[in-house]
Structures are given as C-alpha cells and as structure tokens.
C-alpha positions as CSV (number, residue, x, y, z in Angstrom):
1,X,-35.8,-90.6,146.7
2,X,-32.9,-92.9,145.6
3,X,-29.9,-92.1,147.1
4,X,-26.8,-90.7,145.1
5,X,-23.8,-92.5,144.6
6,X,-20.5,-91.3,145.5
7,X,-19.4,-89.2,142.4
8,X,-15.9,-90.2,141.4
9,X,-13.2,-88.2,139.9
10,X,-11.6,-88.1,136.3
11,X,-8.6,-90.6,135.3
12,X,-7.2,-87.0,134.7
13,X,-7.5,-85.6,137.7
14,X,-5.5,-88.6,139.9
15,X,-3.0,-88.6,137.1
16,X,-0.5,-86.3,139.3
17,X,-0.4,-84.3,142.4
18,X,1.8,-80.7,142.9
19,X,3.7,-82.2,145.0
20,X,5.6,-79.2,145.8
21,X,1.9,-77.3,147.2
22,X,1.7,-80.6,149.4
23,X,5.7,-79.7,151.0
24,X,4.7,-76.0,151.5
25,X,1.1,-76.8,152.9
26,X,3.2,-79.9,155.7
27,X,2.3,-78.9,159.6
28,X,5.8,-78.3,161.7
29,X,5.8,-80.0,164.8
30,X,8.1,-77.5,166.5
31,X,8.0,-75.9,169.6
32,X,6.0,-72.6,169.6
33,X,8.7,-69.7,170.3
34,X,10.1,-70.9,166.9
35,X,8.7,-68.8,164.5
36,X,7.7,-70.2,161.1
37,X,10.6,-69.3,158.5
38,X,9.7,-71.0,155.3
39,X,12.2,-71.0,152.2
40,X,10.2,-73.3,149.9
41,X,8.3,-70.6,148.2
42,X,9.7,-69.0,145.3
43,X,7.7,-65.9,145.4
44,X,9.4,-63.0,145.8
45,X,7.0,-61.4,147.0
46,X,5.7,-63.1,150.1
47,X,7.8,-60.1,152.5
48,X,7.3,-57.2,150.8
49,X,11.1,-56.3,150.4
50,X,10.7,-56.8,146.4
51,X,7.4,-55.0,145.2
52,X,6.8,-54.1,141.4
53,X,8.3,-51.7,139.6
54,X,6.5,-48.0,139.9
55,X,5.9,-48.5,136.0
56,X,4.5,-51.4,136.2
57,X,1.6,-49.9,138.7
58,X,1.2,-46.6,137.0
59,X,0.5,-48.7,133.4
60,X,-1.8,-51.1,135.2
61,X,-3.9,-48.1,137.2
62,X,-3.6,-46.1,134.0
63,X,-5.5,-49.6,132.0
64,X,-7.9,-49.4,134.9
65,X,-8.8,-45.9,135.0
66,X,-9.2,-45.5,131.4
67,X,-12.2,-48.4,130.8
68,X,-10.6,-49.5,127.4
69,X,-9.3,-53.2,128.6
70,X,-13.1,-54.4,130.6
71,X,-13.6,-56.4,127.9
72,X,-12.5,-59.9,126.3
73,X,-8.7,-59.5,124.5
74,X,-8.7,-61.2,121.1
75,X,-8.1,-64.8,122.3
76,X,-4.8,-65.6,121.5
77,X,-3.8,-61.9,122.6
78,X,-3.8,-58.3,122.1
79,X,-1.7,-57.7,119.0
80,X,0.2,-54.3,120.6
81,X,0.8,-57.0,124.0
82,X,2.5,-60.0,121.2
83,X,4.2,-56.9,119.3
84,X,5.8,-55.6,122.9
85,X,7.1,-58.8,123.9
86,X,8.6,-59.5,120.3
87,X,10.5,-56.1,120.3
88,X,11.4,-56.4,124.5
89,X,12.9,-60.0,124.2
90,X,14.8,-58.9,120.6
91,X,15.8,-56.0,122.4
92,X,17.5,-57.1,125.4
93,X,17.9,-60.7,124.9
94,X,18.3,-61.8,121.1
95,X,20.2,-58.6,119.6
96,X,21.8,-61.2,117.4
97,X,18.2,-62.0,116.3
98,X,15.7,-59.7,116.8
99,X,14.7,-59.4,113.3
100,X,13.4,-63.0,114.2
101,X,11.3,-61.9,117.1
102,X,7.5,-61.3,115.9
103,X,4.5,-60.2,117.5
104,X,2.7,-62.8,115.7
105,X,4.7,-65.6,116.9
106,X,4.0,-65.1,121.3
107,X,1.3,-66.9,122.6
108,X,-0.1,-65.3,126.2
109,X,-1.4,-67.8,129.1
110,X,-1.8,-67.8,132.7
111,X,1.6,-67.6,133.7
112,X,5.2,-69.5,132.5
113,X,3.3,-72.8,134.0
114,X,0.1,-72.5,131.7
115,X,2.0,-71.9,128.8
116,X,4.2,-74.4,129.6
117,X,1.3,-76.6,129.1
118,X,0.4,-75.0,125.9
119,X,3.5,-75.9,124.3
120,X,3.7,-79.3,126.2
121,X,0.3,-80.6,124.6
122,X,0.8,-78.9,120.9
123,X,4.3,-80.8,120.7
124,X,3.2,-84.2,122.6
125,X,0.8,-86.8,122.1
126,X,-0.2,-89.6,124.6
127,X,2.9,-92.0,125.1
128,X,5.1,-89.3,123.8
129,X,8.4,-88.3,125.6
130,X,10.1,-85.5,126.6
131,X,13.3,-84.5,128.1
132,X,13.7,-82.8,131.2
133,X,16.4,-81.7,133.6
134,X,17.3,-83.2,136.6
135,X,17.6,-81.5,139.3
136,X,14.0,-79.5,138.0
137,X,11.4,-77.8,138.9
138,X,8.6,-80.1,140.0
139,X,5.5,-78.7,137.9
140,X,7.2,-80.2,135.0
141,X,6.3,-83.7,135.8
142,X,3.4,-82.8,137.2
143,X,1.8,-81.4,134.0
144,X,3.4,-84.3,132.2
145,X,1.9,-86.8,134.4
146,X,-1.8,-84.9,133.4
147,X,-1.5,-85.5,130.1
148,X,0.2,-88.9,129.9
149,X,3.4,-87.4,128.5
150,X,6.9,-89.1,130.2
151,X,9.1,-87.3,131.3
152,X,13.1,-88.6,131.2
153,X,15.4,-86.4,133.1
154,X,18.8,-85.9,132.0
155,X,21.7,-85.6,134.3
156,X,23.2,-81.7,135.1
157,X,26.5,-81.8,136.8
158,X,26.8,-79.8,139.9
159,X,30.4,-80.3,139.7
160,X,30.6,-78.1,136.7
161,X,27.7,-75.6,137.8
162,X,24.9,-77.8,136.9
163,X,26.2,-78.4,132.9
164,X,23.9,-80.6,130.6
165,X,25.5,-83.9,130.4
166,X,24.9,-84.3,127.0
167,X,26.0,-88.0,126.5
168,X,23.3,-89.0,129.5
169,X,20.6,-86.6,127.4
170,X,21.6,-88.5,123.8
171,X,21.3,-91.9,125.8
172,X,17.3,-91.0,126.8
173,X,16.3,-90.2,123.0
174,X,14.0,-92.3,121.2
175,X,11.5,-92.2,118.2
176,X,8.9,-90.7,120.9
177,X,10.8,-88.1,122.1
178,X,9.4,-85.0,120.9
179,X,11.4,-81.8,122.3
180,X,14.1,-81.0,125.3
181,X,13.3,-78.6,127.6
182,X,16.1,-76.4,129.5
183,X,15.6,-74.1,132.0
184,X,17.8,-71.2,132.7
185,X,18.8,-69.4,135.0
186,X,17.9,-72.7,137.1
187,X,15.3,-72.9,139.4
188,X,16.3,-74.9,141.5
189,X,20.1,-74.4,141.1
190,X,20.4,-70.7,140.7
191,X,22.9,-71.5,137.5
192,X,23.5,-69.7,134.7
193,X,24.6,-71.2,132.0
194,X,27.4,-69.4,129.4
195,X,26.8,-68.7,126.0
196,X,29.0,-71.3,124.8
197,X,27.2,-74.1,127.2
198,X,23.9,-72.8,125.2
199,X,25.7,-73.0,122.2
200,X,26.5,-76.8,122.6
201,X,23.1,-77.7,123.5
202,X,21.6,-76.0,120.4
203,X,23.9,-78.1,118.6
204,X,22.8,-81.2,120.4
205,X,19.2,-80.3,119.3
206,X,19.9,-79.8,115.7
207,X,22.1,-83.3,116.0
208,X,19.3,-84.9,117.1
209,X,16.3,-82.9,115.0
210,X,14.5,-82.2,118.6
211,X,12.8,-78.4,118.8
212,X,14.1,-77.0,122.1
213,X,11.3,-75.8,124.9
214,X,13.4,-73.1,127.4
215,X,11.6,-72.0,130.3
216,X,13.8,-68.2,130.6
217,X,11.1,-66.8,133.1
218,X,14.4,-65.5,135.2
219,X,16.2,-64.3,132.1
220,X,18.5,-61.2,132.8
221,X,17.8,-62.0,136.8
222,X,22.0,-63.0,137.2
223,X,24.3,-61.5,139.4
224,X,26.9,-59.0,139.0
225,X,29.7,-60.5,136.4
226,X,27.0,-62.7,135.1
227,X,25.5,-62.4,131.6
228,X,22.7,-64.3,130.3
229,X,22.1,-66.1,126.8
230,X,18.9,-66.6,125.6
231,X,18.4,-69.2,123.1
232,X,16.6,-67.0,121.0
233,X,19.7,-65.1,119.8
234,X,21.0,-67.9,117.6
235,X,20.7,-68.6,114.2
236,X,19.5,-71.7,114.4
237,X,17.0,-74.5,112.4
238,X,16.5,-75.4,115.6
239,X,12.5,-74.6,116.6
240,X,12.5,-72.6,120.2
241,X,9.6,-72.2,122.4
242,X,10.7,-69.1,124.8
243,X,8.9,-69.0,127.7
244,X,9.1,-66.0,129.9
245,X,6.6,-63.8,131.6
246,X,6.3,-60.9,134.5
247,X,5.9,-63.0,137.4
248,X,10.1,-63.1,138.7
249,X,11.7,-60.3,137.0
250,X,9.1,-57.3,137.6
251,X,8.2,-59.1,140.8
252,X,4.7,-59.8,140.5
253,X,3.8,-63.5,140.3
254,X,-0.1,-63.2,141.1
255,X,-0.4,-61.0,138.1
256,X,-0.4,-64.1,135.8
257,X,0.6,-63.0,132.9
258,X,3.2,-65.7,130.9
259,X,4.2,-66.1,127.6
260,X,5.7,-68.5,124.4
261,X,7.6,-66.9,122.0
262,X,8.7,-69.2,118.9
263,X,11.6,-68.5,117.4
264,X,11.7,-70.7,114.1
265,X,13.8,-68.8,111.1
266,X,13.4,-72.0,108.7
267,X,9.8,-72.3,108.8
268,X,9.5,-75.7,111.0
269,X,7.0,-74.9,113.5
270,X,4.6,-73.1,111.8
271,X,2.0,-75.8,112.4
272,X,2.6,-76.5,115.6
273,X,2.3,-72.5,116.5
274,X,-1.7,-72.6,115.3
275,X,-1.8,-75.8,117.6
276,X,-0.3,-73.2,120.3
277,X,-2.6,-70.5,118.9
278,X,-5.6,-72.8,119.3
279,X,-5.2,-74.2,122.6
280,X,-4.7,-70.8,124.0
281,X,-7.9,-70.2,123.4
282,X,-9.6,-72.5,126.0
283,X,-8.8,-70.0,128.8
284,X,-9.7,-66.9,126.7
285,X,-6.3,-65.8,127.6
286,X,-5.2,-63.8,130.8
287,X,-6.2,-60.4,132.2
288,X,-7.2,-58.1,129.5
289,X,-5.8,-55.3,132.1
290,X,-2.2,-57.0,132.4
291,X,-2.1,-57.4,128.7
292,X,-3.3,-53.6,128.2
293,X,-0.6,-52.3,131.1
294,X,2.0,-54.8,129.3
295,X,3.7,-52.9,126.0
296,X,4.4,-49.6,128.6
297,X,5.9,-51.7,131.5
298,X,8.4,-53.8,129.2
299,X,8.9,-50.3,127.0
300,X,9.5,-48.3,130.8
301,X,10.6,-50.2,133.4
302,X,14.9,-48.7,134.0
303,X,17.6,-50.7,134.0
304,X,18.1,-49.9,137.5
305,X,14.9,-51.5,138.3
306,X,16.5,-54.7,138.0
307,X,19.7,-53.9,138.9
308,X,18.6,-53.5,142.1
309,X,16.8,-56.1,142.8
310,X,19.8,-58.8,141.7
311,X,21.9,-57.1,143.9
312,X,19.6,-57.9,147.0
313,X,19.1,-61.5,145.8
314,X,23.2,-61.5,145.2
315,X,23.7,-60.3,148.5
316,X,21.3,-62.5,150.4
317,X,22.9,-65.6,148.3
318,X,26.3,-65.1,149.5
319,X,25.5,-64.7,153.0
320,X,23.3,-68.0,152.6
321,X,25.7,-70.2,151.1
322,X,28.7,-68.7,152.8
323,X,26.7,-69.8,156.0
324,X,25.9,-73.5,155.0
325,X,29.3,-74.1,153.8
326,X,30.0,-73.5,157.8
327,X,27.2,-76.0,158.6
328,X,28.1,-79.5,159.5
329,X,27.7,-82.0,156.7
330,X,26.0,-79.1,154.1
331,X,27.6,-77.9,150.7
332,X,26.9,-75.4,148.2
333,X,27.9,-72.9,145.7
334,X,27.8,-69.6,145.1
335,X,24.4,-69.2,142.6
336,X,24.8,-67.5,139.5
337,X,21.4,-65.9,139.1
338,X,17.6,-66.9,139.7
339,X,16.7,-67.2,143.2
340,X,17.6,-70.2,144.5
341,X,20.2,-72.1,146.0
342,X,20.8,-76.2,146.0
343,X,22.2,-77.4,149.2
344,X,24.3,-81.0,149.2
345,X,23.5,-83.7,152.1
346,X,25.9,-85.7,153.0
347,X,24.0,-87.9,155.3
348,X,27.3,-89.9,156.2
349,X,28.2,-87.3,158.3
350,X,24.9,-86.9,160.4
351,X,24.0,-89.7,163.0
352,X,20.4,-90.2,162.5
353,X,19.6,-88.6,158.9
354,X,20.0,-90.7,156.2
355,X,18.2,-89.1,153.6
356,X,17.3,-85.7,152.4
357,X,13.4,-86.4,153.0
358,X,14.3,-86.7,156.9
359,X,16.4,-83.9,157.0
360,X,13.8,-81.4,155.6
361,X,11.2,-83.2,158.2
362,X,13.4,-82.8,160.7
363,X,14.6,-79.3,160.1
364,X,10.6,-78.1,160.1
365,X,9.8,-80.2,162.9
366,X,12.5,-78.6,165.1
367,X,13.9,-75.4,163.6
368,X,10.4,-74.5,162.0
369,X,12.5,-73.8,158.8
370,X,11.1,-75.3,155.9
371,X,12.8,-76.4,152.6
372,X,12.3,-78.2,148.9
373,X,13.8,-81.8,149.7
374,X,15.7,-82.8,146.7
375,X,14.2,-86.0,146.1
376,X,10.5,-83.6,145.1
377,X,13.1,-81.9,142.5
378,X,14.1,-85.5,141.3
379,X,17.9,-84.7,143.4
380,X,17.9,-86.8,146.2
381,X,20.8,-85.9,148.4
382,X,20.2,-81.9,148.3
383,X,17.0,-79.5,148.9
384,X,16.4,-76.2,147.6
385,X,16.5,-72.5,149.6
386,X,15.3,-69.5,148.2
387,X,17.7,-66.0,148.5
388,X,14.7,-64.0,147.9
389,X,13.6,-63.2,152.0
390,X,15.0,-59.7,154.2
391,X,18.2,-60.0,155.4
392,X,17.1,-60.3,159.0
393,X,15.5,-64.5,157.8
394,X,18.2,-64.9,155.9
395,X,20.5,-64.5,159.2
396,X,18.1,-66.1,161.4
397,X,17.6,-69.3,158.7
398,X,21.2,-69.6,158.9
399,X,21.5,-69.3,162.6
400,X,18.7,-72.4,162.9
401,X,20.2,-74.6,159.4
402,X,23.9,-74.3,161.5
403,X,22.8,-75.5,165.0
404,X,20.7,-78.1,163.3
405,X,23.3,-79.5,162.0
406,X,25.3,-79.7,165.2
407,X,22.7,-81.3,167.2
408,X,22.6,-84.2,164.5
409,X,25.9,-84.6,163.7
410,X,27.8,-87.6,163.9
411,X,30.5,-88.2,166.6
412,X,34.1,-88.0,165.2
C-alpha cells in the first residue's frame, strides 16, 4: 500500500492563533508551595462565588422537563427568544428607543464572539478594514486575522479613562474601512464611558458614514454611581450592531448563548441584516434549551440580582487597585464597571524588567500569578487582572504582585 502523505492544514486555519488561550494554557516555573492564582481568565465563574441567577436555572430545568425545546430552533432563532431580547434591551437600555428595538432585527450565535463574527463577515470583504480599539480584547484580531479582514486600532487615552481619540480614529479611515467597533464597559480597562463620550462617537460615525459594531456583552455590569449608555438609545442614521448575550451579566459563560441586535431607524442595513440572517444559519443556531429558558430569565431575573453581583466585583476592584497603587513601579485606576482592571508598567523603575512580556513571565514563574500582558491586548507597557475571584485571591494576588515588585525593583 502506498504510503500517505502528511495532510496539511487550510491557509484558513494558520491565518491566526487565540493567542490569549496560548497565555492561559503557559507552564509556571514556580516553586511548588505557591499555589497557582490565575487572573487571565475572565470567567466569572471559575470559583463559584458568582453562580446564575435562581431564574435563570428554574427557566432552563423548566425547558428541560417540559420536552418542547429537543428539537432544531428555526435557524436564525426562536421568534419569542428575538422578541425577548428586543423588549429587554429597549427596556432597560434604549428607553429613548425602544420603539426601535425589534424581534426581527436580533440574530442568535454561539456567544458575543460567534456573533461577533457574524457581523464581522456580513459587513467585510477580503482586504476590507475595520477599526478597532487599542487597548482590546484579543479575539478581535484574531477573528480578523481568519478571514483576511485588517484590523487598525485606534488610540483610547488612559489619562482620560480610556476616551476614544477620535483625531487618531479619523486618521486610520480609508475607502476600505467598513465599520468601527467600540466596546463598552471595557474589557480590558474596566471603563465606562458617559453618555456624552457615546454621543461624540455616534457623531464621528455619522461624519464619516461608518455603521458602528458595539460589543455591550457587560452592559449595566458598572459600579455604584456609574450609569451605562448603550448606543442603541440614540436616534441616529447611524447602523448599530448591539452585541450582547448571557455569558457576564447572568453569570453563565458556558451557556453560549450571544446575540446582534440592529438598530437602523433609516433603513440602511436592511441588506446587510439577511447577510447576518444567512450566515447564522451555518451553525443552526445555539441551544434550543437556552433559547426556550431565554424570554423568562431576561423577563425574571430582579434588579437585585445584579446589584449584587457589581457590588462584589466593586469591592474586589478597589481592594485590587488600591493595592497595586502601593506596589513598586505599578499604576492603576479605579475601574468603572466590567471586570477588569489595566495595570501600568513602568519598567524604568524595575532593575531587570524591561518590558511588560517579562514581567508577566516573571510574575508566573515566581509568584505563580498569572496575568494578560499588555502587549497580547495591543498595550504594551500594562497587563490586565480580573476583579471577578473571592476576596481571600484577591488579598493573597496582592500580597504576591507587592513583594514582586520589591524583589525587582531598582536601587534608588
């Protein structure tokens, strides 16, 4: 028998790598009486400290029970599933609007990240552009990179809580550039942006004719004194592809249930929503059960649900970034809302780090505390925490993060 050549892989497939699943998955090196304290990963779920609402379960074991969602969901949805999300996001996030906000206007996928894609690909040929924040969260330019699409990153000032630079985001347009994506609240800067900074960048979009892509899968999750602004509750030209979901706010990620909701009151998108509609298709769309459970856990889920579970996050954030403003070297702010925190490196002040890559090797390889280097999240100079671990990790990552720092220090 002749033997069989070695089968090689798609031009797709070495395209990109998720980088960040190659920093989570990295071996520490440090001693074994350190326990393994990783703040890379942004599920909130990994302790067990933040679990799903009660409503959330009862609706899923009540789809299960009954034997009416077994079977395949109408492809791009279940209409009640579309309807709930229309009404809940006109409800509690686009008042202004929510006469806008229609059922047949959401398209369901696999999570924020799948239908992420969806929008990505119906907007973007080959050799198209798009423009993306910077610091961001790394999928972006990973699902970019799959489908040939460039991504330019645009400039957010940490000086003024992570603002849109606006003249660096004109400077990147070009007759390729097909949309501008925002995310907000940040991950990774746990930012929040006001109403009027969303207000400026809508204007921005209708300067420049560019629909507007806003990954929202943390929207409402701000802390006390905070108050979120979709872009969905503006009356606007502008097209807006909402994307939101149940992974962070009702605190179950593996659920994978996402959506897009396209807000476009002057009839702009329309074609690009049945590109949307089509390519949702290809998966069949996600869990029949999630999408059954969905209308009574956005309909039935208190307030004080999610009151809650900011406050925890608000609380662990402070104690976090009142601790690395201590540390040697480190700076910070306060975060607004998501889960996340960015941490500043000034590698000046160390004596043998001189670059945020080495400082997250480093701080694994010794303290067994793991982080997002900033140079994954296209922010060289900083790396990323998560506020979303018990108490008791938050204080010990602390402790470790603040005699780090002294060891490596540089002499005065």
């Amino acid at each position: 028998m002749e033997s069989w050549k070695v089968l090689e892989p798609s031009t797709m497939s070495k395209r990109g790598v998720n980088t960040l699943e190659c920093i989570t998955l990295r071996n520490s090196k440090a001693p074994a009486n350190k326990s393994q304290l990783k703040l890379s990963i942004g599920d909130p779920t990994h302790d067990g400290n933040l679990v799903a609402p009660p409503s959330a379960v009862d609706a899923l074991v009540r789809c299960v029970e009954g034997n009416k969602c077994n079977g395949y969901p109408q492809m791009t949805g279940r209409p009640d599933a579309r309807e709930a999300v229309a009404q809940y996001w006109g409800k509690n996030f686009a008042p202004q609007q929510a006469a806008h906000c229609k059922g047949e206007n959401v398209v369901f996928g696999c999570g924020v990240s799948d239908v992420f894609i969806i929008s990505l690909t119906s907007l973007c040929d080959e050799g198209d552009n798009i423009l993306i924040p910077k610091p961001c969260f790394s999928f972006y330019d990973f699902a970019c990179e799959l489908y040939s699409v460039e991504a330019r990153h645009y400039l957010c000032n940490h000086e003024k809580d992570w603002e849109i630079d606006f003249d660096h985001l004109r400077s990147l347009v070009d007759g390729r550039t097909k949309a501008i994506l925002m995310n907000n609240p940040s991950n990774p800067c746990g930012s929040n942006f006001s109403r009027q900074h969303i207000a400026d960048l809508i204007r921005v979009c209708e300067e420049l004719h560019l629909p507007l892509i806003a990954d929202e899968i943390y929207a409402g999750l701000v802390f006390s004194g905070e108050t979120f602004t979709s872009v969905a509750d503006f009356d606007t030209p502008v097209p807006r592809f909402i994307l939101g979901g149940l992974s962070k706010v009702f605190m179950v990620p593996g659920w994978r249930l996402g959506w897009a909701l396209l807000m476009d009151t002057h009839g702009h998108a329309g074609d690009v929503m049945r590109g949307m509609q089509n390519l949702s298709t290809v998966a069949l769309g996600p869990c029949a059960v999630v999408q059954g459970a969905l209308p009574e856990i956005l309909s039935q889920t208190p307030e004080s649900y999610f009151k809650s579970n900011a406050e925890e996050l608000r609380e662990n954030a402070v104690v976090l970034a009142k601790a690395i403003q201590q540390c040697h070297g480190l700076s910070c702010t306060v975060p607004q809302g998501s889960m996340f925190i960015m941490v500043g490196v000034n590698t000046k002040l160390f004596k043998d780090i001189t670059n945020d890559m080495e400082f997250y090797e480093m701080l694994e390889d010794e303290e067994n505390v793991q982080v997002v280097p900033g140079e994954d999240l296209h922010m060289p100079g900083y790396f990323r925490i998560v506020v979303s671990r018990p108490k008791k990790i938050v204080d010990e990552v602390a402790a470790r993060i603040h005699d780090f720092c002294e060891r490596h220090k540089k002499a005065a």
